[in-house]
N, C-alpha and C positions, 0 to 999 in steps of 0.2 A: 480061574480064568485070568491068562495074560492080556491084560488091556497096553496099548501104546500111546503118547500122549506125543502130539509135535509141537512143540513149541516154536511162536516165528520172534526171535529176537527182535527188537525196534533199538533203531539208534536214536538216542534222543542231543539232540545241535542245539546249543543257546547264542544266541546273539551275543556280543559284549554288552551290548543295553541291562540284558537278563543275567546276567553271573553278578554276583556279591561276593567280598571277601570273607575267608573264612578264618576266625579269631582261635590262633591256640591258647591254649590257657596251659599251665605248668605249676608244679609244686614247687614254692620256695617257702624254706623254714617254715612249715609245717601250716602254711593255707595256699590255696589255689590263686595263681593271678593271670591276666592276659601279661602275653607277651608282647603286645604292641605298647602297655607300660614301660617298658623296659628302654634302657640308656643303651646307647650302642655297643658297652664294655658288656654288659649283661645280657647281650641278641647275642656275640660273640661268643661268648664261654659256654652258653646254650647250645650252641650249633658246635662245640667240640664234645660235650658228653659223650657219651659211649653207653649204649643198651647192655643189660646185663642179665644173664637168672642168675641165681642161687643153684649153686648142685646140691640135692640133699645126699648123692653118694658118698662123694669127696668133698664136699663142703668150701669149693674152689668156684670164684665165679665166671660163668663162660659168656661168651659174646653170644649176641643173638642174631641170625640173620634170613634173611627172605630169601627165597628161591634166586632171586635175580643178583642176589652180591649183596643188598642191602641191608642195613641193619633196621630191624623192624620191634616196635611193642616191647616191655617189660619195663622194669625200672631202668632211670638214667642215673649214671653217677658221672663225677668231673674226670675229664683225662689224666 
C-alpha cells in the first residue's frame, strides 16, 4: 500500500532579542579550543586553511567543496 504524507514547511523568524552567538571550537596541537580565544594573528591564519580529504586511490590530497563553490567539512590544514 502506497501511503503519501504532505508535509507543510513552517518558517521559523527570531527576533535579535532570541539569536545567541554561536562559539567555534578548532583543534590546535592536539586539544580542542574556542576560537574567540584566539589573537587576531591566530582568527586570521584560521580563516586561510584550506579543507582537505585524503585520496586513498592516489594518495594525493584534494580540496573539498559544497554544491554552491564552497569549501565545506573535513580536515583543515595551513595554506
Amino acid at each position: 500500500m502506497n501511503t503519501t504524507h504532505k508535509h507543510q514547511l513552517t518558517t521559523i523568524t527570531l527576533s535579535d532579542e532570541e539569536r545567541q552567538p554561536c562559539e567555534i571550537w578548532t583543534r590546535v596541537m592536539g586539544y580542542h579550543r574556542p576560537m574567540s580565544s584566539f589573537n587576531i594573528g591566530k582568527k586570521g591564519e584560521f580563516h586561510e586553511r584550506k579543507y582537505f580529504r585524503e585520496s586513498v586511490a592516489n594518495g594525493a590530497a584534494q580540496p573539498i567543496t559544497t554544491q554552491t563553490g564552497g569549501q565545506n567539512r573535513g580536515a583543515r590544514i595551513a595554506a
